[in-house]
ZAPAGU-554063 format. One line per 10 residues: for each residue x, y, z of N, C-alpha, C. Coordinates in steps of 0.02 Angstrom, whole numbers. Layout:
N
X,Y,Z,X,Y,Z,X,Y,Z; ...
This chain:
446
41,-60,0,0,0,0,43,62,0; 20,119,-43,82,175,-50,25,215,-16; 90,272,9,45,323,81,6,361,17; -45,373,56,-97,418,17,-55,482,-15; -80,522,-53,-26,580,-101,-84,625,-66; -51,687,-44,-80,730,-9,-112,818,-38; -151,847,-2,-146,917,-26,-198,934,40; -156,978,60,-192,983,139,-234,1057,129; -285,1062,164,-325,1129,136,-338,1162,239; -322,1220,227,-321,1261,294,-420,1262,312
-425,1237,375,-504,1231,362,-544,1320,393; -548,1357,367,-587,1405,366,-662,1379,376; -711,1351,313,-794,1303,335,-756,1254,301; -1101,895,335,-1072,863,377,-1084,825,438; -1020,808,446,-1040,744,477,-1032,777,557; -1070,740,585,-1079,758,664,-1063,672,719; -1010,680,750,-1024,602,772,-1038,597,823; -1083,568,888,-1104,598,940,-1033,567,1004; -1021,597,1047,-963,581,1090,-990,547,1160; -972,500,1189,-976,496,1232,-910,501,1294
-926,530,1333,-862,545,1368,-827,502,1402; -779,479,1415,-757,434,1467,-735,388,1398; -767,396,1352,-751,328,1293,-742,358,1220; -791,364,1153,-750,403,1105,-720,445,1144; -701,509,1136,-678,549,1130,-606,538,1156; -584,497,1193,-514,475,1207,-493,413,1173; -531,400,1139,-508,333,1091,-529,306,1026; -494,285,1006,-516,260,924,-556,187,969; -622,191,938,-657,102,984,-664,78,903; -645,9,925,-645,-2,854,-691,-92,835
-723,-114,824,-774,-163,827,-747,-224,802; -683,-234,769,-661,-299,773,-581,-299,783; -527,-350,800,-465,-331,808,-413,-329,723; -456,-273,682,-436,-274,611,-371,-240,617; -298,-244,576,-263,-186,583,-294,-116,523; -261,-59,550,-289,-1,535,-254,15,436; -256,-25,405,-232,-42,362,-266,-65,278; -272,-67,222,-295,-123,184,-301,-157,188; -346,-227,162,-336,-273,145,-288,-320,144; -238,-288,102,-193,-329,51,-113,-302,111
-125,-279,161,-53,-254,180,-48,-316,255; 8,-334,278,42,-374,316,68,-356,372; 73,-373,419,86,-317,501,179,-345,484; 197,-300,486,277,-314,492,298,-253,510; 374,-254,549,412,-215,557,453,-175,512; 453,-91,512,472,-70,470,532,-75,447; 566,-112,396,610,-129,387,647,-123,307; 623,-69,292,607,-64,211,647,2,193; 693,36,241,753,64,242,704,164,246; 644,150,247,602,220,243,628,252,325
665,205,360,672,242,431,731,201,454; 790,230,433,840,186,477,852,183,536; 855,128,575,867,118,644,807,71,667; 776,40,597,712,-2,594,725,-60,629; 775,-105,641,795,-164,670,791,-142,758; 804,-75,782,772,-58,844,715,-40,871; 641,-69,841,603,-40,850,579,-93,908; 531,-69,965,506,-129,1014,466,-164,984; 445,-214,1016,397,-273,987,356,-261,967; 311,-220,1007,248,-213,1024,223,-147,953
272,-115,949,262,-58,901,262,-105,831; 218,-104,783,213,-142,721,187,-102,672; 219,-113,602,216,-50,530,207,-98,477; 168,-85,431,164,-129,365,196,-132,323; 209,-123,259,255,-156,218,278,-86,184; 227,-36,198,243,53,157,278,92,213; 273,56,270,308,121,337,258,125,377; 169,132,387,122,145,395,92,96,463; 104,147,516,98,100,586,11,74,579; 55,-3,605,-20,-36,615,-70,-43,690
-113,-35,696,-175,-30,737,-241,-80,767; -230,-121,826,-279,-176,823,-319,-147,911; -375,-177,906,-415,-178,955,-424,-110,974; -478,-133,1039,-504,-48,1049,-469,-40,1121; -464,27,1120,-437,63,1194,-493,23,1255; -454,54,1308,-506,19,1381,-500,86,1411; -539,87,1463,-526,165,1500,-470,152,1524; -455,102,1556,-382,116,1614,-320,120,1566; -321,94,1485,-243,115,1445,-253,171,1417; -320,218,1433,-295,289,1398,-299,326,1460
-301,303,1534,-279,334,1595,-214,340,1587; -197,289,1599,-112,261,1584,-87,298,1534; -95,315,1457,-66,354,1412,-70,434,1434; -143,457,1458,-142,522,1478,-88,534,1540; -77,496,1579,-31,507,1639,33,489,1600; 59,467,1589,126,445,1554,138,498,1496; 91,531,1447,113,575,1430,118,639,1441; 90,648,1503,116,733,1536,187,726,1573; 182,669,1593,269,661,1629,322,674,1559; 304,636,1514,361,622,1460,357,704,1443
295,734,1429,312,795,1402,335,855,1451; 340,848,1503,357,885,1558,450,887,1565; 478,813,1516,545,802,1510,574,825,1435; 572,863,1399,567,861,1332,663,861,1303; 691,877,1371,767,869,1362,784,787,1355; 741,754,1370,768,683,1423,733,624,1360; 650,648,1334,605,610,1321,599,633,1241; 604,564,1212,587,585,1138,520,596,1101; 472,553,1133,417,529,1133,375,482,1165; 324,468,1151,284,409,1187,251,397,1129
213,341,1138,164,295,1090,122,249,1125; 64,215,1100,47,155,1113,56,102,1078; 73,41,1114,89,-13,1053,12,-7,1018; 48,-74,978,4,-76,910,-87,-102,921; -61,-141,969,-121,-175,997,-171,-151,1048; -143,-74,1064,-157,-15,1108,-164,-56,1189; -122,-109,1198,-135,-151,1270,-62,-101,1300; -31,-72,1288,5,-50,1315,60,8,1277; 121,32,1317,146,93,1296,204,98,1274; 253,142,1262,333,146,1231,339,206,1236
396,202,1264,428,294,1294,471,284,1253; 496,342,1206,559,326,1164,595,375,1211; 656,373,1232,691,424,1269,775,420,1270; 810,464,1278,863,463,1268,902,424,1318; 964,409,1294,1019,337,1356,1022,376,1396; 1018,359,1450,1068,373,1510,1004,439,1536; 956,434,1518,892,485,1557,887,427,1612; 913,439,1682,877,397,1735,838,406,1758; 827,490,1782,802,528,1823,706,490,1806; 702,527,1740,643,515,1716,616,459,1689
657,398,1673,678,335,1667,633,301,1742; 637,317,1801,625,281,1853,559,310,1862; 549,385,1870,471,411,1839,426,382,1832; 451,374,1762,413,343,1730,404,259,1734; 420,232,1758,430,154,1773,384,158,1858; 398,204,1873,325,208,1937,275,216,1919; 259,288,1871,177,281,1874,176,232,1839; 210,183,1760,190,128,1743,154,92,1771; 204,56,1843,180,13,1897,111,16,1926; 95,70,1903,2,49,1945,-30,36,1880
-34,13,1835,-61,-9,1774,-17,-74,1738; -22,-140,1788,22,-182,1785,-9,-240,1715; -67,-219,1705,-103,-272,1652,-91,-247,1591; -30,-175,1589,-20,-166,1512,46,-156,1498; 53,-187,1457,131,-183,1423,174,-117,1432; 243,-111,1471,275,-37,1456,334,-69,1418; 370,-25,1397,440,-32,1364,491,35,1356; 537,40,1357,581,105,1333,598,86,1282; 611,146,1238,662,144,1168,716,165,1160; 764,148,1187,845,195,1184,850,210,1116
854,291,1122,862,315,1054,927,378,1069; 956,397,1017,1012,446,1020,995,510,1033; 928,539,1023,938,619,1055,853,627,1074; 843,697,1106,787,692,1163,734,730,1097; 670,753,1124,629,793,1081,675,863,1069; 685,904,1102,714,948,1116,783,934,1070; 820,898,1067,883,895,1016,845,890,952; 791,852,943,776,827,877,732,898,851; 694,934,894,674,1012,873,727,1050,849; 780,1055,886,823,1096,866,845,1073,792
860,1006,780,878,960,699,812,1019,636; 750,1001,667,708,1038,617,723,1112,613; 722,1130,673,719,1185,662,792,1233,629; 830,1201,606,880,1207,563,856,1215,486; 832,1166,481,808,1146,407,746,1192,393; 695,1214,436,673,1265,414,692,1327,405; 733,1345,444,767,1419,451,803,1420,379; 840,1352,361,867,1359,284,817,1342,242; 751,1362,252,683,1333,207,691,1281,184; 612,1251,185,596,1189,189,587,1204,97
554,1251,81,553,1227,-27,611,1241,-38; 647,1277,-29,728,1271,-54,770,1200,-14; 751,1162,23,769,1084,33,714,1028,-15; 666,1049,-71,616,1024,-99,564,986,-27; 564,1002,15,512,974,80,443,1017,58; 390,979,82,356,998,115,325,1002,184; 364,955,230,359,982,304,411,930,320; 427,935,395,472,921,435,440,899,496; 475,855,547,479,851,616,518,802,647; 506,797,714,528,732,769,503,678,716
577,629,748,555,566,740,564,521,783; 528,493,832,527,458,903,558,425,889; 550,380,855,581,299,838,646,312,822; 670,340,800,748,340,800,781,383,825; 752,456,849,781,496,874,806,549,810; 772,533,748,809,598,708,748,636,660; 737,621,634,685,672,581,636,624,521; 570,645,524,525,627,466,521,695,420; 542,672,358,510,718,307,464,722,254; 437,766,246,392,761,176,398,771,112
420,757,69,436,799,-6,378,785,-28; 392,835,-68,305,879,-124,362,853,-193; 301,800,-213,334,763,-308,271,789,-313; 287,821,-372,228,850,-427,232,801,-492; 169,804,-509,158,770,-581,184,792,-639; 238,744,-670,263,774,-748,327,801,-710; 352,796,-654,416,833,-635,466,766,-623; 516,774,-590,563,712,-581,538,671,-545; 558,593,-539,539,548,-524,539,525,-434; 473,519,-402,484,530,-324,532,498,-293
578,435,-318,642,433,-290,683,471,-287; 703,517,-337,749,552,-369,735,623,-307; 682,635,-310,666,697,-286,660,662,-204; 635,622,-179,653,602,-108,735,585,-76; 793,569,-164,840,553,-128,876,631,-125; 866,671,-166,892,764,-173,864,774,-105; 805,772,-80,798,811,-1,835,787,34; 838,701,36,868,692,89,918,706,100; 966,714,46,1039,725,51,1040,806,90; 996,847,41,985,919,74,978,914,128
964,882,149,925,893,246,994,876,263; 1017,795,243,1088,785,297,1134,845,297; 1135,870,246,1202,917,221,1185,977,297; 1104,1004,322,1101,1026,348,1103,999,423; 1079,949,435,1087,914,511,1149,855,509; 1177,824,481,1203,775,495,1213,733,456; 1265,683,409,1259,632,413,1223,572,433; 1246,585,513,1226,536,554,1159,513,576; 1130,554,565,1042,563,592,998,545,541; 969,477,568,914,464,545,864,497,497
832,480,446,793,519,401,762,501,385; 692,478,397,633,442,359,608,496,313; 571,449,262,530,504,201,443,501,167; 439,538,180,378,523,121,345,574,96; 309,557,60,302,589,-23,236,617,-8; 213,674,-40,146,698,-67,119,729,-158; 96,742,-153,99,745,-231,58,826,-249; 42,867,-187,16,929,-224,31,968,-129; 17,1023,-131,44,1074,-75,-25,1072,-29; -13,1084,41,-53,1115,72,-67,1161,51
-155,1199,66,-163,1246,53,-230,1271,111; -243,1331,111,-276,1374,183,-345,1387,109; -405,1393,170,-486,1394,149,-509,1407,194; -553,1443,196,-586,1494,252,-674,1488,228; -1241,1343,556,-1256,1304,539,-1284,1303,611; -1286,1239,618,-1284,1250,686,-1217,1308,731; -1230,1307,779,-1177,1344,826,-1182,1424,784; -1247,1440,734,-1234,1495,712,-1278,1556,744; -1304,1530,827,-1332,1598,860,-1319,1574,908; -1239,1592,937,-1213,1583,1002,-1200,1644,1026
-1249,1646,1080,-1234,1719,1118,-1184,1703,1176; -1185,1772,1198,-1111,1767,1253,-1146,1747,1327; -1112,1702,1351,-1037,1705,1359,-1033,1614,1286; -983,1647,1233,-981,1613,1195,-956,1542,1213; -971,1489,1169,-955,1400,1191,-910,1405,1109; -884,1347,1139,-831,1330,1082,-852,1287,1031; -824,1281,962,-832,1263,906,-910,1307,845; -923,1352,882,-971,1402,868,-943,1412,781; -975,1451,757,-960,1515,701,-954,1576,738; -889,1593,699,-863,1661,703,-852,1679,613
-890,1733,603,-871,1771,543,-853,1828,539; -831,1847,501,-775,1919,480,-827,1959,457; -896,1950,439,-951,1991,426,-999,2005,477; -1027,2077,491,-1094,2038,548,-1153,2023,475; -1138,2029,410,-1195,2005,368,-1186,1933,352; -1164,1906,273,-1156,1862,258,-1092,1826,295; -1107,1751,312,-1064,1726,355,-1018,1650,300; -998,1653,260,-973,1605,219,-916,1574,205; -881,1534,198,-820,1505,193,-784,1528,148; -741,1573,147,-711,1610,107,-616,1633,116
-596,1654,89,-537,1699,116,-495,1704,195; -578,1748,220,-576,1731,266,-647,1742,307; -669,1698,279,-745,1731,286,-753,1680,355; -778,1637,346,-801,1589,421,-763,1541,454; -754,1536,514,-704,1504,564,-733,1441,620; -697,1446,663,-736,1419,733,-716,1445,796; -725,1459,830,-718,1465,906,-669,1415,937; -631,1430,991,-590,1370,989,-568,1352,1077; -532,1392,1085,-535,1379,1185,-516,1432,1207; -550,1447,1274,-546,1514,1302,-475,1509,1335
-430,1562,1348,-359,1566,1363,-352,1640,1411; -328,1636,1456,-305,1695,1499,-236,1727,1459; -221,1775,1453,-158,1796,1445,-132,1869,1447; -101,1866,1517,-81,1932,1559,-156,1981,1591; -173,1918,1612,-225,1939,1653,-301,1962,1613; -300,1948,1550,-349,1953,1483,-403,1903,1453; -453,1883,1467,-485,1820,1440,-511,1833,1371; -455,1793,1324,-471,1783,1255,-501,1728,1230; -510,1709,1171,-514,1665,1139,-491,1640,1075; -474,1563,1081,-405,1554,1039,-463,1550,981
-431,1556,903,-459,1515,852,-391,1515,806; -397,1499,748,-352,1487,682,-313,1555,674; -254,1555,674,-220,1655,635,-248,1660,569; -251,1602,521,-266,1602,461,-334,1631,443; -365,1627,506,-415,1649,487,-412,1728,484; -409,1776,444,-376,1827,445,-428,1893,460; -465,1889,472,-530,1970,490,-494,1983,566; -513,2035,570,-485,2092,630,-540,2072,668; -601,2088,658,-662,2084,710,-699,2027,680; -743,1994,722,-786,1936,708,-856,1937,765
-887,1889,699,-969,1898,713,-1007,1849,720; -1060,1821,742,-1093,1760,754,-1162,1794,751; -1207,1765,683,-1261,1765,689,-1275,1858,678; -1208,1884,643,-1249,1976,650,-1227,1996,713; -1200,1956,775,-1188,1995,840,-1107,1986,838; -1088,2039,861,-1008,2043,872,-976,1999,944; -952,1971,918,-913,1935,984,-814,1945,997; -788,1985,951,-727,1993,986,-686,2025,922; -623,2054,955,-587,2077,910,-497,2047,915; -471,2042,861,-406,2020,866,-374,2064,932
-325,2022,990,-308,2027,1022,-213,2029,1014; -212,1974,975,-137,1944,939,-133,1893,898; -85,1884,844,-85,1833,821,-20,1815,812; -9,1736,771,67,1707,765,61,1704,698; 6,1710,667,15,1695,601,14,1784,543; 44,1772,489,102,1710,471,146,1729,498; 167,1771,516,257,1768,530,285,1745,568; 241,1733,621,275,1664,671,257,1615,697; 212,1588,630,163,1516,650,215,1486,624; 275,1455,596,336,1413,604,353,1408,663
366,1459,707,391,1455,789,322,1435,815; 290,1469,824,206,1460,876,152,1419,857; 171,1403,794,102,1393,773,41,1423,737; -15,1424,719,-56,1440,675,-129,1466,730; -99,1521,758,-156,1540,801,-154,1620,801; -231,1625,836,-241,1713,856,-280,1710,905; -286,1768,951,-308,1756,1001,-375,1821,1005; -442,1814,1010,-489,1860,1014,-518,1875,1091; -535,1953,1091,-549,1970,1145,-600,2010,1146; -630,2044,1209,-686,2079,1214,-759,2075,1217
-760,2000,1221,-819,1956,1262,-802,1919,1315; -855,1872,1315,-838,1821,1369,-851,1774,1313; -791,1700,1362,-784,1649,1330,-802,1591,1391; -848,1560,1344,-851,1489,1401,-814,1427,1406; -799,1380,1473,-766,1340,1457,-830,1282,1427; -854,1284,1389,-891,1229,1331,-882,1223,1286; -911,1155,1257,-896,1165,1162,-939,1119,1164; -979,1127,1082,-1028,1100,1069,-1001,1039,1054; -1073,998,1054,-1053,915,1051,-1118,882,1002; -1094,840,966,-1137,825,911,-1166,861,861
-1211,830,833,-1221,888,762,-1246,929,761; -1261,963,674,-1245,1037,701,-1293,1100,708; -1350,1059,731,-1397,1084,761,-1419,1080,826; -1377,1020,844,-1395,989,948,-1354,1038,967; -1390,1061,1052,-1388,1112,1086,-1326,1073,1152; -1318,1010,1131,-1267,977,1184,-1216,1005,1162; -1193,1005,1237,-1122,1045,1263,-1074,995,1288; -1026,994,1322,-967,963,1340,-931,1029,1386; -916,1005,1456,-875,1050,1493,-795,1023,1462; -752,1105,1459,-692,1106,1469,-678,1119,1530
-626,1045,1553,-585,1072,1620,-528,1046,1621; -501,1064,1579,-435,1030,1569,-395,1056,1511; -329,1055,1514,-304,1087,1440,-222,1027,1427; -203,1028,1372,-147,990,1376,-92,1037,1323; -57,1049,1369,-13,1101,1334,61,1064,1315; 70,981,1316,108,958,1298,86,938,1230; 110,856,1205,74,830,1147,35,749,1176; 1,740,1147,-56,652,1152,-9,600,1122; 18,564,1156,57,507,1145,14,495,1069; 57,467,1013,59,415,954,-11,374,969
-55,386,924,-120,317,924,-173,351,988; -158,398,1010,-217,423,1064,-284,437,1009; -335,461,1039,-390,491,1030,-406,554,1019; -427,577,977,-445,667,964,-502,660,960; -545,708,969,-617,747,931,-607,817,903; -663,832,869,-671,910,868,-697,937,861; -727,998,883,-807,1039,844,-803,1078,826; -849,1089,773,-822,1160,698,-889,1170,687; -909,1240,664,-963,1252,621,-1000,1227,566; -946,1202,555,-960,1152,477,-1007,1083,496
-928,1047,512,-974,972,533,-973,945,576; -979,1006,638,-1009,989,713,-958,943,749; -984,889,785,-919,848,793,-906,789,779; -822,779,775,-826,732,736,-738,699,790; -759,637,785,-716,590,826,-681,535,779; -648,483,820,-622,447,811,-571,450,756; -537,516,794,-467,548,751,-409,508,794; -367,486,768,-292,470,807,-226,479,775; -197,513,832,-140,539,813,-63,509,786; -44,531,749,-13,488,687,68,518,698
92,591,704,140,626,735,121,676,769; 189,727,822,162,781,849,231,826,831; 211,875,846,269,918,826,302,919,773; 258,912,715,275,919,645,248,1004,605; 305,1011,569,278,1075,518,271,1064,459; 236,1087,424,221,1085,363,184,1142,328; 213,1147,257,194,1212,232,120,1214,202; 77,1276,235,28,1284,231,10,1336,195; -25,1334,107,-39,1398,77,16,1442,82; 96,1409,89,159,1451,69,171,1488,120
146,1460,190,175,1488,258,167,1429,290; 230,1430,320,265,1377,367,237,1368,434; 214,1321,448,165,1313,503,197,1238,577; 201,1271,614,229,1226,671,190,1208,728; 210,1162,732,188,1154,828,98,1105,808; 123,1062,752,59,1031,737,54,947,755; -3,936,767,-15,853,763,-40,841,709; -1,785,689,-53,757,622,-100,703,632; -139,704,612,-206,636,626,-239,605,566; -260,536,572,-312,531,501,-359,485,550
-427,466,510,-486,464,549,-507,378,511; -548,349,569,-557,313,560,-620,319,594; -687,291,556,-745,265,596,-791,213,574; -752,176,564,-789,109,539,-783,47,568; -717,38,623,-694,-11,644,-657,-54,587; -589,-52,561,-577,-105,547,-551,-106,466; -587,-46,461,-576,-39,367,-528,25,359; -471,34,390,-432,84,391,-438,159,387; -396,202,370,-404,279,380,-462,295,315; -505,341,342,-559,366,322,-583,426,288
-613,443,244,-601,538,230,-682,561,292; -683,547,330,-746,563,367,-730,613,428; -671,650,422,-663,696,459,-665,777,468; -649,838,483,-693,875,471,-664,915,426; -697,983,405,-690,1019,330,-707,1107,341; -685,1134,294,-685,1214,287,-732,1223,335; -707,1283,353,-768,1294,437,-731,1294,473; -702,1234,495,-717,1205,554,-656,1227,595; -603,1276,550,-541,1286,561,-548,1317,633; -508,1327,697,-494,1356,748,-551,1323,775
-598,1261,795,-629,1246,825,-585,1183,900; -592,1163,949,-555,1152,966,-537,1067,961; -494,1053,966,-455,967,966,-468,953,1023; -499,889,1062,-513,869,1126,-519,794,1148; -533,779,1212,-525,710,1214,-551,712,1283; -605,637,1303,-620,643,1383,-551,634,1406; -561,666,1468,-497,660,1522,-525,618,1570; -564,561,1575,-587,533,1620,-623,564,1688; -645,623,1690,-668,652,1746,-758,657,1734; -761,647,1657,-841,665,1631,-843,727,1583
-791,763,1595,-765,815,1558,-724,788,1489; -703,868,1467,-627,840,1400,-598,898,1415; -530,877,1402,-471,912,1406,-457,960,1337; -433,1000,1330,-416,1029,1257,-353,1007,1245; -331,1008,1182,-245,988,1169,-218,1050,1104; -288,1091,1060,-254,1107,1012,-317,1150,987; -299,1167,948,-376,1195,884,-361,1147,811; -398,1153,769,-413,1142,718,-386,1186,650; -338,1139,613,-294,1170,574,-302,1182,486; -300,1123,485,-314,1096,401,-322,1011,385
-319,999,314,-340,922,317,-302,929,234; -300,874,205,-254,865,140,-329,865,98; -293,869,24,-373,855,-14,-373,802,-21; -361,760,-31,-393,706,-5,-430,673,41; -419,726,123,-466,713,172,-436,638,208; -360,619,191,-346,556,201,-317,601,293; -277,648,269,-237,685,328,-257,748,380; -249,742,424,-293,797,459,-212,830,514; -242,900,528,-199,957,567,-229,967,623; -219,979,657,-228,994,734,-154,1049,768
-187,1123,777,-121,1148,805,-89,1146,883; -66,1148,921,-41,1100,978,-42,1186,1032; -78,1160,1074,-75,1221,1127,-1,1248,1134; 30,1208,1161,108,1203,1171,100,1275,1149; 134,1290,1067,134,1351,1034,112,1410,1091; 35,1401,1094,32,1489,1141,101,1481,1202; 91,1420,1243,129,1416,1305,189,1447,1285; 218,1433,1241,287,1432,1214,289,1541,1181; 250,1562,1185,251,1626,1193,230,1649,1229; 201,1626,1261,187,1661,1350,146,1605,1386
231,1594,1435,240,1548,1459,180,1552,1527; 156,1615,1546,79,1613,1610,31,1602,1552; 26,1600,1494,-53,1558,1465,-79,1519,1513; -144,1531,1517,-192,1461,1564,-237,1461,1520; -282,1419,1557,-348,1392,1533,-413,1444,1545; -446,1468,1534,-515,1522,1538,-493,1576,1542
């Protein structure tokens, strides 16, 4: 099976899937133990030279015959307790810890982390210990998240189209870098043009460092119902438009609401930077005006956000489709990243909400509509149980609505807003709170 060929579209403006808390929304549930795969593909270890350092991968972690990690059975509450606790520690170490994951079979976990981390090494091998019915493992790998950021963030500073990329990031499993090259049709041949980046990238990080690859075949690009008479104090995944008249998917015509954020003593609200109007409207009524943004000029560093102010923002977000008046409390935020194979949701104007997203990388950039965009998770969707990644996830709209997941309390936690998706609808964006933290480091939650 060859990875899907991509063209990611920025979601500016369906399907609604209803959430239940404590269960979707923190997990892909999946109705038979199928891998997340074709038909025709084989659970094997990646070993096909797309990621060197493939002969070290743990057991439990399993990839098919294209690179493309495989996926069996459904989550339980107590292994996405276990992943949510295990990945605020790992991300709380980002010098020490490369990553986390769940194995393949989601019965248990894998810290990839650098040699000789004890400190956090023993950490983490405690809270393991109270979750003794699921598999743990370490991955000795050569450098931490934090070394392997600094690797990208080289290669973008010397641009990613002048290296022929189209995005960059961490790569857990070995400790060095995944890339993307953009092969266009009628241009040189995608070996040819995957083996020119790669060399470009080593020339810029290393020899020595690991380099997985893969291919897309056309560029990201940025695009701009229910939830469309939300009065204040506003709930999340609403419509916000740049008109108080016509409210439409445009430029930058319609958005989403996304999570309320304190910053320097200010209660804003996050949504998309891309989404580009100064003031915004719901329903003809004004609900806020640009406060700040990162985009573009420093959504490569921050991310792909802006922050609106001059209402009130609630901690809610709508839940199900996109006319139900169900809500969902926010009480929780995750300003690290969701371990490999976790659970997403999200709610957008467009197509309300929509689940059984799982996360595929974190801390990847990729060029978006010809601005460089960081601090992202990538996801693709599955809701069928069994018949692999899906185009049933969400679309224009829905951009800046927020990324979420139960936190086991009855509530959901936030982790991100809502970024873009490829045209094909095979790949989905999610932008990573982290980003605001990482420019002002007192960000909170409401």
């Amino acid at each position: 099976m060859k990875l899907p060929m991509r063209r990611a579209v920025v979601l500016g403006t369906g399907l609604a899937v209803a959430l239940l808390v404590g269960q979707a929304a923190g997990g892909i549930y999946r109705s038979s133990a199928q891998p997340l795969t074709g038909a025709g593909d084989l659970p094997a270890m990646r070993t096909d030279g797309r990621n060197p350092g493939a002969d070290r991968k743990p057991a439990c972690v399993e990839f098919d015959k294209s690179g493309e990690r495989l996926w069996y059975n459904e989550f339980t509450e107590r292994a996405e307790q276990m992943g949510d606790k295990l990945s605020i520690t790992a991300g709380d170490h980002p010098s020490q810890v490369a990553g986390i994951s769940y194995c393949s079979d989601r019965q248990g976990m894998v810290v990839f982390i650098k040699s000789g981390a004890s400190s956090v090494e023993r950490l983490l091998r405690e809270e393991a210990a109270a979750y003794p019915e699921f598999t743990f493992e370490f991955q000795y790998v050569p450098r931490s998240l934090d070394e392997m950021t600094q690797l990208t963030s080289k290669v973008v500073s010397a641009g990613l189209a002048e290296q022929g990329l189209q995005g960059i990031g961490p790569d857990p499993y070995t400790g060095g870098v995944t890339i993307e090259v953009l092969v266009s049709a009628g241009t040189e041949a995608p070996e040819e043009a995957t083996a020119k980046a790669e060399a470009a990238v080593k020339a810029i990080i290393g020899e020595d460092v690991p380099v997985a690859t893969t291919t897309a075949t056309s560029e990201f690009v940025s695009s701009y119902n229910r939830y469309d008479d939300d009065a204040q104090p506003h709930y999340m995944g609403a419509a916000i438009c740049s008109s108080s008249g016509s409210c439409t998917v445009s430029a930058s015509g319609r958005c989403s609401s996304g999570v309320p954020i304190t910053v320097n003593g200010t209660k804003t609200m996050l949504t998309a930077g891309h989404c580009t109007a100064s003031r915004f409207y719901n329903n003809g009524a004004y609900i806020g005006s640009q406060y700040t943004t990162s985009y573009p000029g420093n959504a490569g560093i921050y991310g792909d956000w802006k922050l609106v102010y001059q209402h009130s923002y609630a901690l809610k977000t709508y839940a199900g489709g996109l006319y139900d008046t169900t809500t969902l409390n926010i009480n929780g935020a995750n300003w690290g990243v969701r371990a490999i194979g976790s659970g997403i949701c999200t709610s957008g104007s467009t197509t309300g909400q929509a689940c059984r997203f799982f996360v595929t990388a974190t801390g990847a950039t990729r060029t978006v509509s010809g601005v460089t965009t960081g601090r992202l998770t990538i996801m693709r969707h599955d809701s069928s149980g069994g018949s692999g990644s899906d185009t049933n996830g969400f679309r224009p709209g829905d951009s800046g609505g927020p990324c979420y997941y139960a936190n086991g309390t009855g509530n959901v936690a936030v982790a991100g807003i809502v970024t873009g998706l490829s045209a094909d609808h095979y790949t989905y964006l999610c932008t990573q709170l982290q980003g605001v933290r990482a420019w002002d480091s007192g960000a909170a939650l409401g």
